[in-house]
C-alpha positions, 0 to 999 in steps of 0.5 A, spaced: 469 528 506 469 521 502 476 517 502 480 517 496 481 510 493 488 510 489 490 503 485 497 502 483 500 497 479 508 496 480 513 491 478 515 487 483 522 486 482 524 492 482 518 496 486 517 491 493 521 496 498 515 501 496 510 495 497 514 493 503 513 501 505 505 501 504 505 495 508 508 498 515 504 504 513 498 500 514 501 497 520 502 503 523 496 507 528 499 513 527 497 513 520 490 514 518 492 510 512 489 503 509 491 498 504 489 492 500 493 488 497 490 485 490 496 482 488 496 476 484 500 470 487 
């Protein structure tokens, strides 16, 4: 089965803990999770 692909588009400010959240998710060995970070800096 393919992996799904999801874009999220969030405002900074108010959202950065859920950012924070997928960041330690993808840290995480226990999770079969990866995330890419495209943001604009």
């Amino acid at each position: 089965m393919a992996k799904k692909k999801v874009f999220v588009s969030f405002d900074y400010e108010n959202d950065k803990k859920y950012k924070f959240l997928l960041e330690a998710w993808d840290a995480n060995p226990d999770f079969d999770f990866r995330f890419n970070d495209h943001s604009s800096q």
